[in-house]
TORKOL-4160 file (C-alpha; in steps of 0.2 Angstrom, whole numbers, padded with zeros to 4 digits, m for minus):
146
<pt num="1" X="0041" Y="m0018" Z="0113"/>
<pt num="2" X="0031" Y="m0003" Z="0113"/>
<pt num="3" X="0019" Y="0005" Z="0098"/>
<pt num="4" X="0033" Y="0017" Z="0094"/>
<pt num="5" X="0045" Y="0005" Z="0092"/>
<pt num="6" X="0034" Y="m0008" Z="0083"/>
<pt num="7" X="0030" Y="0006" Z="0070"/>
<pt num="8" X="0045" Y="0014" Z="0069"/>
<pt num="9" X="0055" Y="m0001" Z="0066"/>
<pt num="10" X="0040" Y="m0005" Z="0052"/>
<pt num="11" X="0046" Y="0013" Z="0045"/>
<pt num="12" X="0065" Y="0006" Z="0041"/>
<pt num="13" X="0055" Y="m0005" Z="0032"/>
<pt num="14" X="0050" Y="0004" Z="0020"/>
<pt num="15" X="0064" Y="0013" Z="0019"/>
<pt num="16" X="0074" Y="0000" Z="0013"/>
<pt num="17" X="0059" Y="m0007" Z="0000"/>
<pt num="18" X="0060" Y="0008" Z="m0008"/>
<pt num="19" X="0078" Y="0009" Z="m0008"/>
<pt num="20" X="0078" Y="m0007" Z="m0017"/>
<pt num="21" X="0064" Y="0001" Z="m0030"/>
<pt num="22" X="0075" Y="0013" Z="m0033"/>
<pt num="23" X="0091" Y="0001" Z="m0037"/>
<pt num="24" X="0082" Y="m0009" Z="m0049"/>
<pt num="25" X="0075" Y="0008" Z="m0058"/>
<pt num="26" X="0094" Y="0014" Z="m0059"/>
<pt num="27" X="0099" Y="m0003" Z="m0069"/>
<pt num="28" X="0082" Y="0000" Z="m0079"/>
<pt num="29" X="0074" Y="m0015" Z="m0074"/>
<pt num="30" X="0056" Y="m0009" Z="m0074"/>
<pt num="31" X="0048" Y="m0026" Z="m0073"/>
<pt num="32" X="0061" Y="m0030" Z="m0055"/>
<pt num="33" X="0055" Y="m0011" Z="m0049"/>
<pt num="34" X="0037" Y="m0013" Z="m0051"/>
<pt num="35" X="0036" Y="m0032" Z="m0043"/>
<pt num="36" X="0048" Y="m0021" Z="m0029"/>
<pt num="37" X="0035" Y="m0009" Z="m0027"/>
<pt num="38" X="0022" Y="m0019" Z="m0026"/>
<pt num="39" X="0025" Y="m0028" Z="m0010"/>
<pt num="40" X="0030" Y="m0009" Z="m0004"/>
<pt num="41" X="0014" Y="m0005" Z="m0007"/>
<pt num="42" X="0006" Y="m0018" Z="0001"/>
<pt num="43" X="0017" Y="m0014" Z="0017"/>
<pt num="44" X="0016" Y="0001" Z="0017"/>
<pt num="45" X="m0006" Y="m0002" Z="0014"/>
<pt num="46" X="m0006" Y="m0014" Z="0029"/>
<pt num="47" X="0004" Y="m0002" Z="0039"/>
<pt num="48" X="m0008" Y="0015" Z="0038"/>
<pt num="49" X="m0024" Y="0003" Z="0039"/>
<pt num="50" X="m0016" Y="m0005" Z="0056"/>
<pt num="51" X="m0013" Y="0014" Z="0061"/>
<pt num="52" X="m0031" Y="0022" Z="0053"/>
<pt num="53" X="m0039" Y="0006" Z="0059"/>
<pt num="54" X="m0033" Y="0000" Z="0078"/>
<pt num="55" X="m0021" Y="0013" Z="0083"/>
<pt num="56" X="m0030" Y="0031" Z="0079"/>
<pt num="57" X="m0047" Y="0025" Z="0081"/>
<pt num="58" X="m0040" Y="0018" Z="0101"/>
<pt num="59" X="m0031" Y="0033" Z="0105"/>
<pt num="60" X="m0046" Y="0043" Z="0100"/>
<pt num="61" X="m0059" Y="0033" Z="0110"/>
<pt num="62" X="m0047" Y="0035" Z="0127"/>
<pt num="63" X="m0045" Y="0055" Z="0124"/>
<pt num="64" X="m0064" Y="0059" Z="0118"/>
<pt num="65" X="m0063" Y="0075" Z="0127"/>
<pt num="66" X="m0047" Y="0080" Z="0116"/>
<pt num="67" X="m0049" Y="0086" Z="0098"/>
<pt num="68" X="m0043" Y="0073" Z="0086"/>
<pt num="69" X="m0021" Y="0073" Z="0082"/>
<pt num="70" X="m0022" Y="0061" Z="0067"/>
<pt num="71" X="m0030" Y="0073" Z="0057"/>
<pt num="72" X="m0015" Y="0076" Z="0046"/>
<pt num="73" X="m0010" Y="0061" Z="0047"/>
<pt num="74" X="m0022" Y="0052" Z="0039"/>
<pt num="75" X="m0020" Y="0065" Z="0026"/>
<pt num="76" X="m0004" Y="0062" Z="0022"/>
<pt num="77" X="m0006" Y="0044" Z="0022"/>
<pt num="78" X="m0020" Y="0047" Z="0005"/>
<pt num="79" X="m0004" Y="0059" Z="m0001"/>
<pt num="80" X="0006" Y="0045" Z="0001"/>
<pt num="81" X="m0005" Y="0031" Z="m0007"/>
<pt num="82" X="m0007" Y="0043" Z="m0022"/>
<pt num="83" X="0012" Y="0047" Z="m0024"/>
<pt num="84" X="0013" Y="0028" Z="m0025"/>
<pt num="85" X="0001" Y="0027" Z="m0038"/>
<pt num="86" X="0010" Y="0040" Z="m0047"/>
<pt num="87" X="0026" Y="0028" Z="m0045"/>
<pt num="88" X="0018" Y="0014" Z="m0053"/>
<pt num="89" X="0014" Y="0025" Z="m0067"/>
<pt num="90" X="0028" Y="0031" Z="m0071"/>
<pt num="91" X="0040" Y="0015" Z="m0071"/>
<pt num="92" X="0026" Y="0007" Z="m0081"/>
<pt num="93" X="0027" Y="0018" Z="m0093"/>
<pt num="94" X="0045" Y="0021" Z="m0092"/>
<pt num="95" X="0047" Y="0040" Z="m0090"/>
<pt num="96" X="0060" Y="0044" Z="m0080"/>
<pt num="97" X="0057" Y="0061" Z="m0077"/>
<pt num="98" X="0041" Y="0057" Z="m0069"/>
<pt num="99" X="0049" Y="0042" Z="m0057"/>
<pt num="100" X="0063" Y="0056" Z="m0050"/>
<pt num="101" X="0048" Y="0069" Z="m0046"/>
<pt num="102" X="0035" Y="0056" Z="m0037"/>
<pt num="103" X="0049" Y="0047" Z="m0029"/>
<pt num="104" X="0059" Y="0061" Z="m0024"/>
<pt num="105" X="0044" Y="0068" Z="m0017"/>
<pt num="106" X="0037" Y="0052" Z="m0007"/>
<pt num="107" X="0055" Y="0050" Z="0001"/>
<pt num="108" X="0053" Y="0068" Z="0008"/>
<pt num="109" X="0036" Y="0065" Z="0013"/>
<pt num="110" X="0038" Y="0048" Z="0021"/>
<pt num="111" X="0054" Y="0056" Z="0031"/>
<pt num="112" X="0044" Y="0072" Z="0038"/>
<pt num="113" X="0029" Y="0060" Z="0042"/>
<pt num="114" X="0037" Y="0044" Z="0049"/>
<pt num="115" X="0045" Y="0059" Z="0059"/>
<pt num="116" X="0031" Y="0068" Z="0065"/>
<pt num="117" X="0023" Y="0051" Z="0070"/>
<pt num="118" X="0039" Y="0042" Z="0080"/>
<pt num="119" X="0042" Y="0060" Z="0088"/>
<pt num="120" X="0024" Y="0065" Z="0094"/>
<pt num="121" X="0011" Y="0052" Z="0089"/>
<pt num="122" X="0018" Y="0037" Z="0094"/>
<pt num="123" X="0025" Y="0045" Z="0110"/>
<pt num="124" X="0007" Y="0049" Z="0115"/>
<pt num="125" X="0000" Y="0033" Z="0112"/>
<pt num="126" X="0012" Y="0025" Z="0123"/>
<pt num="127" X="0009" Y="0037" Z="0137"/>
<pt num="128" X="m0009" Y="0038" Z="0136"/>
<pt num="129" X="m0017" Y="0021" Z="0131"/>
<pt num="130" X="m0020" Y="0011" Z="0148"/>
<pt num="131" X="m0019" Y="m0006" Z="0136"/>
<pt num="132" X="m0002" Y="0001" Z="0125"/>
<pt num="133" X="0008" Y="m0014" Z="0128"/>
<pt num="134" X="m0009" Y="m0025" Z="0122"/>
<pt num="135" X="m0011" Y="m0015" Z="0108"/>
<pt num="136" X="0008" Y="m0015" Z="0102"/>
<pt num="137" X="0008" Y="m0033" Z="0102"/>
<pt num="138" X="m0007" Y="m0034" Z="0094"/>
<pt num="139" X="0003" Y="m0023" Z="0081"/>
<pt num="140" X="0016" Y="m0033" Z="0079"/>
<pt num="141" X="0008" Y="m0048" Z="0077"/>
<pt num="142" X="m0004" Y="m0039" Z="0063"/>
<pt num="143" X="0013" Y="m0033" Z="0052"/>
<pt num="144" X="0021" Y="m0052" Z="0055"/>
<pt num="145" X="0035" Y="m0046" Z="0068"/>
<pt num="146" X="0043" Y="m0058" Z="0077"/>
């Protein structure tokens, strides 16, 4: 299995997490949709600190002579950590409103990054990395994979 298909499987992931957020807010559970949404942010934590941590930080130390591509990335990932936190604060508190904004707005988010990363970055690790297949199964391994 290579890093793009490690990672971008791990994407699904989340995309169904957060689907089942989503469910439980639509019955009005709040105390099934915040337990839901913690173990999505703790995916979705471990996933960015296996990217911000091993994967960039690799790519970036065989291609020193290239300016850095995960620039924006890592910025997004702070957006989406903070859209997250808006989540959790809004299904605390119950304000509905607020849910459909931040959760409307990290499903957008998450689809043009997880996008960006499975058509270009990913792509580019793969080809340029001369230990990908190491570092994919170290991947895997790190998010629990079979």
């Amino acid at each position: 299995m290579t890093i793009a298909e490690v990672l971008s499987r791990h994407h699904r992931r989340f995309d169904e997490l957060f689907a089942q957020i989503d469910s439980e807010m639509g019955t009005g559970d709040r105390a099934s949709a915040l337990y839901r949404l913690a173990h999505f942010r703790a995916e979705l934590e471990r996933h960015m600190q296996i990217e911000e941590k091993l994967l960039f930080p690799a790519f970036e130390k065989a291609n020193e002579d290239t300016p850095s591509s995960f620039a924006e990335v890592r910025s997004e990932h702070v957006e989406l950590r903070e859209l997250v936190d808006e989540i959790e604060r809004a299904i605390a508190s119950g304000d509905g409103t607020a849910y459909e904004s931040a959760a409307t707005a990290l499903v957008i988010l998450m689809g043009q990054h997880h996008h960006k990363e499975e058509c270009a970055l990913y792509p580019m690790c793969n080809a340029t990395l001369a230990a990908a297949q190491e570092l994919a199964d170290r991947i895997r391994r790190e998010l629990g994979e079979p």
